[in-house]
N, C-alpha and C positions, 0 to 999 in steps of 0.2 A: 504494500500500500504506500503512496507518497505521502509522504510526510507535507503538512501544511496543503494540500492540494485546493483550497480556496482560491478563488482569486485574488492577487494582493494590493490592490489598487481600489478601491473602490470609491474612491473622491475622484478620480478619473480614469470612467469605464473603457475598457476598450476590449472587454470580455468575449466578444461574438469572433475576435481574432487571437487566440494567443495560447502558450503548451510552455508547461510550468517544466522546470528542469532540478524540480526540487528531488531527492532522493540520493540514491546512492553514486558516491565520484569515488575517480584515484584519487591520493593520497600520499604526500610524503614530504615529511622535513629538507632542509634545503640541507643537513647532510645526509640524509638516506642515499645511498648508492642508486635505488630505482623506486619504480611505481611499488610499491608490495605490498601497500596499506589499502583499505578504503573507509569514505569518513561520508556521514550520512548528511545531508547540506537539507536543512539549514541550521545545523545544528553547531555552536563553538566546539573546536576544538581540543578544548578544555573541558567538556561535559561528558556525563557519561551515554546522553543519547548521540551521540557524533561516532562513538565507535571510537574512539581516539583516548582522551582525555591525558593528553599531554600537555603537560603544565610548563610553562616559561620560556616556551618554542618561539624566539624571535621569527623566524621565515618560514612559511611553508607554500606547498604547490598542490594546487586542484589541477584534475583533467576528467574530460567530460565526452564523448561524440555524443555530435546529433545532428540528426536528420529535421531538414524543414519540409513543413508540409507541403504535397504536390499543391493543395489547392492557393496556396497562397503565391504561385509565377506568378511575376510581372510585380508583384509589389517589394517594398523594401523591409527586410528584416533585421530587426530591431531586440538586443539583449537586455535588459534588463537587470541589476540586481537593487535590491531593497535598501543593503543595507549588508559595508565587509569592514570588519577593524582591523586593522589601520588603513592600508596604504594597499591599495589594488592594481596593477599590471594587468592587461588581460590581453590574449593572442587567440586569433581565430587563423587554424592551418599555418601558425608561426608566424601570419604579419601582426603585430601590436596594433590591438583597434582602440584600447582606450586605458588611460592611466588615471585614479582618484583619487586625492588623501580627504579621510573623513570618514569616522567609524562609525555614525550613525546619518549621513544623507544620502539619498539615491544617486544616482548614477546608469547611466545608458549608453549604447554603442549600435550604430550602424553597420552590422557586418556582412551585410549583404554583396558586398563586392571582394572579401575574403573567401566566401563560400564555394566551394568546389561546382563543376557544371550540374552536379544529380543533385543540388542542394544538402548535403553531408559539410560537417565538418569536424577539427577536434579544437573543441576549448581547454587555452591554458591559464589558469589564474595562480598569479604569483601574490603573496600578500606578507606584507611587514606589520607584524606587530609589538612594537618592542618594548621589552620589558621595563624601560623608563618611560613611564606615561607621565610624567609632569608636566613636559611641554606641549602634550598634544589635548585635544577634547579624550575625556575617556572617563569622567562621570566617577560612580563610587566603584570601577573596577580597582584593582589594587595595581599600588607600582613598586618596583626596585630600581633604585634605589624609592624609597617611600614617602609619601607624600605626607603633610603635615597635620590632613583626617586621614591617618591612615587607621586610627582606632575603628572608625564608621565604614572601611573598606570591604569589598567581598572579591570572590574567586575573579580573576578577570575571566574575558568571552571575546575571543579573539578570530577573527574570520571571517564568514562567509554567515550571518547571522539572521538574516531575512532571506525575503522567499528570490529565485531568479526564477526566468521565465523571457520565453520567446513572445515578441508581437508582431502581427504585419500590419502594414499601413502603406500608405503611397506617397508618393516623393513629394509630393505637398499637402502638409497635413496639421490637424490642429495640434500644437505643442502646451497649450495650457489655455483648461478656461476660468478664469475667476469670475465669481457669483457672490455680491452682496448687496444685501437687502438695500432697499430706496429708502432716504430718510422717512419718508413716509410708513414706512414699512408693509405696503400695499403694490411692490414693484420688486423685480431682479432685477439691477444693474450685472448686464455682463461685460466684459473684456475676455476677448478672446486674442489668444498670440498663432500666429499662424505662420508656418516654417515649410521651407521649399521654391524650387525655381518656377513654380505655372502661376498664372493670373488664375485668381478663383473667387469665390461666391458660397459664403455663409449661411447659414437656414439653420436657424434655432427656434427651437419648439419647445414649451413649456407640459411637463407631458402631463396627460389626464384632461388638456384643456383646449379651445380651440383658438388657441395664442400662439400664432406663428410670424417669426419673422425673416424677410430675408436682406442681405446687409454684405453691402459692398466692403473688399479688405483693401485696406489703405496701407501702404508701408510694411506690412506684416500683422496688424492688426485691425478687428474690428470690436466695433462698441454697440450694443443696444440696450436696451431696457424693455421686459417683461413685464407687461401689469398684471398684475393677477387680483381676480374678482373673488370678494368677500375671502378675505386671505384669512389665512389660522395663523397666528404668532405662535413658533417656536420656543416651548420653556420645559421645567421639567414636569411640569402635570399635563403638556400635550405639546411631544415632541413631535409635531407634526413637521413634515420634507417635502422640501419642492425639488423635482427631478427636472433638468435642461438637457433636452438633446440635440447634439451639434451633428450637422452633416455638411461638409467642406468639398466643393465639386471644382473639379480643375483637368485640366487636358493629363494628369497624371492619373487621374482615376476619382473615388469614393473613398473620405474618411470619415468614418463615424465616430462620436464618441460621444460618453454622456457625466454629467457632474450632479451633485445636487447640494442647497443650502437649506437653512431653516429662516424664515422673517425671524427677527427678534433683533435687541438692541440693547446692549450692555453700554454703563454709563457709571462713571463717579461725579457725583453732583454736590458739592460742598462735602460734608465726611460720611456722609452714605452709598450703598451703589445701588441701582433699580434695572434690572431686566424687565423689558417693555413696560417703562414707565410705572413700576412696580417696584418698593423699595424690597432690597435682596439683603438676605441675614446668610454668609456662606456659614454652613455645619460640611468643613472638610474634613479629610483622610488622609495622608502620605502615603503613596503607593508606586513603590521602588522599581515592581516589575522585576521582578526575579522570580525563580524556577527551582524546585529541588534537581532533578535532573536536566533541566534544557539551559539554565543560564538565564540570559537576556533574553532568551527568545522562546514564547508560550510555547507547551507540546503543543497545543491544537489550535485553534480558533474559538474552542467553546473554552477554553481557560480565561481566554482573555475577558468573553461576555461574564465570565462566573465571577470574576473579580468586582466586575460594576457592579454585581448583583449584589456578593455579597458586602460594599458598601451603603449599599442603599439600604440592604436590611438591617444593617447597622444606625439605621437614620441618617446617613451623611447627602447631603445634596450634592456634593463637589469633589471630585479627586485630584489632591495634585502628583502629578506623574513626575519622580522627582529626580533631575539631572539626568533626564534622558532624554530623546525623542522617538517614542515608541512607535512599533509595528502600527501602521494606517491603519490596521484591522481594529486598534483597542478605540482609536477616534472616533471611526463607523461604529461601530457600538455603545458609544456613548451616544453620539448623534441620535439611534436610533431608543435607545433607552432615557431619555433623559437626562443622564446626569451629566452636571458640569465638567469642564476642566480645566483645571490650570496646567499649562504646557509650557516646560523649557529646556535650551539646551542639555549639555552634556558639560561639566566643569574640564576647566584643565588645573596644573597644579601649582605654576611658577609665573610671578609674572616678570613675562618677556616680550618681547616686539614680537616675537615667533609664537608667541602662544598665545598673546592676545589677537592675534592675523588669524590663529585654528580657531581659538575661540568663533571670531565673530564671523568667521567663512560657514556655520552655521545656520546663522539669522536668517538669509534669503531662502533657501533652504527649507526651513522652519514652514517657514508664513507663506511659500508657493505652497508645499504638501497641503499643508492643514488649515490655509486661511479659509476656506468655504464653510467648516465646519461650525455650526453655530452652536455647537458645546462647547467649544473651548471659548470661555470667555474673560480669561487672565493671560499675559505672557509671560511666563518668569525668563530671567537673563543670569545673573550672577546670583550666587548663592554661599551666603556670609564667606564675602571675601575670597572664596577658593579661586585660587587663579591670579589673585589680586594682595597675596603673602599677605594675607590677615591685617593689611595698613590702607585702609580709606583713610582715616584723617589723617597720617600722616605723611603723604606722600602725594604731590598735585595730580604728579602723572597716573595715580589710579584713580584719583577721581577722573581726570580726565578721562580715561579709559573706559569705568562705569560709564558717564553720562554720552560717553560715541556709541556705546552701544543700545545704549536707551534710544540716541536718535537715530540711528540706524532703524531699528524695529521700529520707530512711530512713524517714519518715510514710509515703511514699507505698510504701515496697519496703522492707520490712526484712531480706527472704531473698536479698539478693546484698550481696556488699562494694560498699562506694563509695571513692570517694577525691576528695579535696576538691578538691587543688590539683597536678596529677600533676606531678611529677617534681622541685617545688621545696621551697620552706616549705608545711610542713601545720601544721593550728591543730584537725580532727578528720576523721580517715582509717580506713577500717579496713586499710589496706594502706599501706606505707612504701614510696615507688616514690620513684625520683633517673633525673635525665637529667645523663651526662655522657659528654662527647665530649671524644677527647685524640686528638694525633696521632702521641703516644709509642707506642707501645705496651707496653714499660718502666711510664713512670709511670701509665698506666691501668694495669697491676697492682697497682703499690703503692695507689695508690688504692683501687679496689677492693676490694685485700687490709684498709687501712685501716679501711674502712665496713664490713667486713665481721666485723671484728674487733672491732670500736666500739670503737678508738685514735681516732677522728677521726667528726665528726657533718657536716661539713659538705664540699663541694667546689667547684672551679673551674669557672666557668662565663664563658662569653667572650661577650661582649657587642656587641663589636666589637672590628679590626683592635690597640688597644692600651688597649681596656675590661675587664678581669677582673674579677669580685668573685665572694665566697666566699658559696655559698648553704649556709642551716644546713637541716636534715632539718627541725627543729620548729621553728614560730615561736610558740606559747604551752607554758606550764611546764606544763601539761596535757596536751600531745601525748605520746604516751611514745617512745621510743628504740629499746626492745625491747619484745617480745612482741607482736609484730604481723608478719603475714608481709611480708618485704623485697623488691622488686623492681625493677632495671635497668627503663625502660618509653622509656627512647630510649637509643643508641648508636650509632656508626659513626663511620669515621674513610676519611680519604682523598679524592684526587681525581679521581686514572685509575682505572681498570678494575680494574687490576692491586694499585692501591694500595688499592683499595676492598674488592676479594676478601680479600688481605692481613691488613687491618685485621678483616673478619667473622670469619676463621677465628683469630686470636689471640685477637682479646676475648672472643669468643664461648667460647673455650676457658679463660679464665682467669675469665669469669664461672662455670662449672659447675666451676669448683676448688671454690668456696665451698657447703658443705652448706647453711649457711643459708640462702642466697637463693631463693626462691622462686621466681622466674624471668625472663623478662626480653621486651623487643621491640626489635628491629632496627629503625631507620631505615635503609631503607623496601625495599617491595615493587617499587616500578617508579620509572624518573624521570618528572617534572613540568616542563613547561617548561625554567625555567633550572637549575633543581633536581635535580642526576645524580648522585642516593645510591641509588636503587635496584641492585637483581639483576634487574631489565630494564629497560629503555630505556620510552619512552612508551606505545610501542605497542604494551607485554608482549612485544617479543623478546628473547632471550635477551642477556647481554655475553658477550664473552669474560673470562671469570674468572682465569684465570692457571690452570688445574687444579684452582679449588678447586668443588668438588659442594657447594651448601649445604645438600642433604639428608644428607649427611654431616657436615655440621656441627651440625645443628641435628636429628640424629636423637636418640631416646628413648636411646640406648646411643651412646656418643663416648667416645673418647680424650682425654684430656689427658698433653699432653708439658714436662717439668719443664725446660724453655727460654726465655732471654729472648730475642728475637730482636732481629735487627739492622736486617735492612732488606727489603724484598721480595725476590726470589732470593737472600737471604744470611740465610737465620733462623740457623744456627749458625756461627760461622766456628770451622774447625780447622786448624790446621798439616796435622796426621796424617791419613793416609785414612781411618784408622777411627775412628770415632763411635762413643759409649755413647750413646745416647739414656734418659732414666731417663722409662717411658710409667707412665700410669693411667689407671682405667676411673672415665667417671661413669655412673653406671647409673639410671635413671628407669622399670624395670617394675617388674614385682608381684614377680617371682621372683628371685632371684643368677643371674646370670652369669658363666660361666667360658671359657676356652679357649686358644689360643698365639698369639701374638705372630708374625704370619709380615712380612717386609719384602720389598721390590722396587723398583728404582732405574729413574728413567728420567730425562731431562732436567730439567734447571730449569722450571718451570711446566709439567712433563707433565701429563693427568689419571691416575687409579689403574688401573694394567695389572688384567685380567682376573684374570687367574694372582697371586697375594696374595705369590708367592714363597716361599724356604724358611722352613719353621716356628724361631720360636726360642722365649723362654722362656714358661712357662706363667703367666696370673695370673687372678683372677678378683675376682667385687665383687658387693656386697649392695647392696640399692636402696636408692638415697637416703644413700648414705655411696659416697665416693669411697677409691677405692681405693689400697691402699698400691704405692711404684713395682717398674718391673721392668723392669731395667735391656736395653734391646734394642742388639747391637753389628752394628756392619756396616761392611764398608769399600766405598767408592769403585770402581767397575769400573775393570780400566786403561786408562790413557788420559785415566780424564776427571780434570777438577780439580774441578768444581763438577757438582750433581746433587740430585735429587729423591729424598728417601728415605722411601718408602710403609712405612704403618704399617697393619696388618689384625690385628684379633680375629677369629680363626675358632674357631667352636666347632663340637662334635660330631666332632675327630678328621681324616684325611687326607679332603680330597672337603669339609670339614664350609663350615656357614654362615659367608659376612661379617657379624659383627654391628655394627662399629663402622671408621670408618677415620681416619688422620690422617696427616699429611705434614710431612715439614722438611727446607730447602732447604738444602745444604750447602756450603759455598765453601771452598777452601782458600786464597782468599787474604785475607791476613787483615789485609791493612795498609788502614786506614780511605779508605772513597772517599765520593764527595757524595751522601748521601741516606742514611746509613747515623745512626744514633739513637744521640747520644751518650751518653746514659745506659743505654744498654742495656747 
């Protein structure tokens, strides 16, 4: 069976032409005396699905024969690859048809005029990956000598990592269509790039509908715009697609292809952001995109959709895909499921003239693949400094560097936020994102409360075992403070299971205290190797949580409870069996929310009994302002000394819905034991 055998393009179709070349190659390190190996593509060869897994192989060689289809004489064929780390060479029947540096952008070759008379040929793919990845893009793979995250690093993935694949098409043909919504958002603006030596003639159809138009190519390009009648806006409660099919006719023949967008409209408007004029609260994810067996590159196609899935079950509306640029296929799936994303490069590790060139040789790249996609609606670029030797403020020429690349990406996309340098110093962002991890949970309030308050611009960031230093929000007098939407875009705290639940459910809760924040992303969706922050293990199965439902934390409507907690099974200590808990609503729809307050007691790290228990007081909350408290009491069943005390909003009365839930662990004893936060 071929591996990956999907189509891999799917933001631009050209399916009705094309024979994937994904499967079994020769194989052999650049010292192996001959062919003797073979390695299963698209698989690194560093994995254990590649057949290989030879670890810190600077060079090695693919070979491949293949045959083109009879039906496709007279047209021109076209290679493909997805996606090769490092540095690709490639020889069709020994002439060199095309060379690429760049481990995660496409790349294509013309080999139609290397191919033998029967249409046969043999592909040789030589590729460099070298074990010093500091100066090149190469993301959290690992480097020797080592990079300065090298604590956060995993296996590198080195090769031939996305799908190849044969296309035919005609010597003048559409080479890119971009498709984005009309300010109005009731129109496709298209641009289409058209490539080849015949005079020819555009006809784009808006499919399902009877919107056709046809449109003279001027220079190499044409322009029109698609209205589209009683249009559905694109979000994630109705990811509705509009399909565009291009047909390109010229004295070389018929080329077809097809793209498709979503209407919608992503905006930061003073320190909020609103998808289609609708203010948006992101509940993200970090989601690394890694494999127990494949590496960087999903086994299948339905891995990649399982992953959306399981953030959404998780409550999350947004995933950021982080320091890479993934397989087209996880975009399409987003696209088609709803969920957001934040999309960005691949880091490098040293900054150089040479690295900041790989870096941003990137960008274009980036935003032709995935700019139609109306799920991605963030661009991340740098990330805390990697690439950038950990010194934005001190040094002009990396802020210079940051902000070229900022304007770079807003040349190329001006209709999504970017952010320059996420989570550290920014020099020009449209979004003010901070990463901090604390293992208080205490002073990650205050903190937070802090930043949020703008008492304080700057926070702790640990560097190592007894390295601290204090990272500022802006590293030039030109980045502003305020009036930019703010957002958490890392967070977590803990090491077990239990301490790691713990940690999501308090921060998580004390970041939606804050009205201003726009919103925020959990580290992380799954764990990585040695890397166990995820809400599942490797292999996406579940952890045991300690009771806590992270779709109840991270749902559109949550609880916040006006508590500092102490320790894992001891968030309140009280003498007394009975508890005042003082509860509030953060609410994230369109409408207020109201209803009562009902509690139910089960063990220390129970999950939420069915039954919500008896109703008590009543409170309710307007979206987007948190709500004032309302004091819930309850005592202790007899018997026990310590216990789990469920918190449930039901609205619509006795029988009515759970719209919200949250949890505080109660202990009566109250004299301090080891593990317990002394500033709590």
């Amino acid at each position: 069976m071929t591996p990956r055998a999907e189509y891999p393009r799917p933001h631009f179709d050209r399916s009705h032409s094309w024979s994937s070349l994904n499967g079994e190659w020769d194989f052999r390190a650049d010292t192996d005396p001959g062919w003797t190996r073979t390695i299963t593509v698209p698989f690194a060869w560093e994995t254990p699905a590649s057949g290989i897994e030879a670890h810190w192989l600077p060079v090695a060689w693919y070979r491949r024969r293949i045959t083109v289809p009879s039906a496709w004489a007279g047209r021109r064929v076209v290679l493909h690859f997805g996606a090769v780390h490092h540095e690709a060479t490639v020889w069709l029947n020994d002439v060199e048809v095309v060379s690429h540096r760049g481990g995660y952008t496409p790349f294509e070759a013309d080999i139609t005029d290397a191919l033998r008379g029967d249409g046969s040929g043999e592909v040789v793919v030589r590729v460099s990956a070298p074990p010093d990845k500091r100066e090149i893009a190469h993301g959290k793979q690992r480097s020797i000598p080592r990079d300065d995250f090298d604590g956060v690093c995993f296996t590198p993935s080195s090769g031939i990592w996305q799908s190849v694949w044969l296309e035919a098409r005609p010597a003048t043909y559409v080479a890119a269509l971009k498709l984005r919504p009309a300010e109005g958002l009731d129109a496709i603006e298209v641009e289409a790039r058209i490539a080849g030596p015949s005079a020819s003639a555009l006809r784009l159809t808006l499919r399902g509908t009877d919107t056709t138009v046809e449109i003279p190519v001027t220079e190499g390009v044409a322009r029109a715009v698609l209205p589209v009648a009683d249009p559905r806006l694109w979000s994630p409660d109705d990811p509705h697609l509009y399909h565009v099919d291009a047909r390109l006719t010229s004295a070389d023949g018929t080329d077809e292809v097809a793209a498709y967008t979503g209407l919608r409209r992503i905006e930061a408007i003073g320190e909020d952001l609103y998808l289609n004029g609708r203010r948006l609260f992101v509940r993200g994810v970090l989601d690394q995109g890694y494999w127990p067996r494949t590496g960087i590159t999903a086994p299948d196609d339905a891995a990649l959709r399982h992953d959306l899935e399981l953030a959404a079950r998780a409550g999350y509306n947004l995933v950021r895909k982080h320091l890479k640029l993934e397989d087209p296929r996880f975009v399409h799936h987003a696209d088609v499921l709803g969920m957001l994303v934040w999309a960005e490069p691949a880091a490098t590790g040293r900054f150089l003239d040479e690295s900041v060139a790989a870096f941003e040789e990137q960008i274009a790249p980036m935003v032709e693949r995935d700019g139609n996609s109306p799920a991605i609606v963030i661009w991340g670029l740098y990330n805390e400094e990697w690439g950038l030797d950990w010194d934005i403020p001190g040094d002009p020429a990396k802020q210079r560097a940051a902000a070229h690349a900022y304007e770079l990406l807003k040349a190329l996309d001006p209709t999504r936020p970017a952010v320059d340098n996420s989570g550290w110093t920014h020099v020009r962002t449209d979004l003010l994102d901070w990463h901090y991890y604390d293992e208080s949970a205490a002073s990650w309030g205050r903190t937070v409360a802090a930043l949020m308050d703008g008492e304080q611009d700057d926070f702790p960031v640990r560097l190592g075992p007894d390295y601290v230093v204090r990272k500022k929000l802006a590293g030039a007098p030109s980045q502003p403070l305020r009036g930019l939407p703010n957002l958490n875009s890392e967070y977590g705290g803990g090491f077990t299971c239990v301490q790691r639940a713990w940690h999501l459910r308090w921060q998580t809760q004390e970041l939606r205290r804050h009205d201003r924040l726009a919103g925020y992303v959990y580290t992380e969706l799954y764990d990585i190797e040695h890397e166990s922050a995820g809400l599942l293990d490797f292999e996406r199965r579940a952890k045991d949580l300690a009771g806590v439902d992270p779709a109840d934390v991270n749902a559109a409507t949550t609880l916040v409870l006006d508590v500092v907690p102490v320790a894992p099974g001891r968030d309140l200590l009280s003498e007394a069996r009975e508890v005042t808990v003082p509860v509030r609503v953060s609410h994230h729809g369109a409408e207020p929310v109201n209803g009562h307050l009902h509690t139910a007691w089960t063990p220390v790290f129970g999950p939420a009994p069915a039954d919500p228990g008896p109703r008590g007081p009543w409170i309710e909350a307007k979206p987007f302002e948190l709500s004032g408290p309302a004091g819930v009491r309850a005592a202790l069943p007899d018997g026990w000394t310590s216990g789990r005390l469920h918190i449930a909003l039901v609205s619509g009365g006795p029988g009515g819905t759970v719209v919200a839930r949250s949890a505080v662990d109660v202990d009566t004893h109250t004299a301090p034991v080891i593990g317990d936060d002394p500033s709590a």
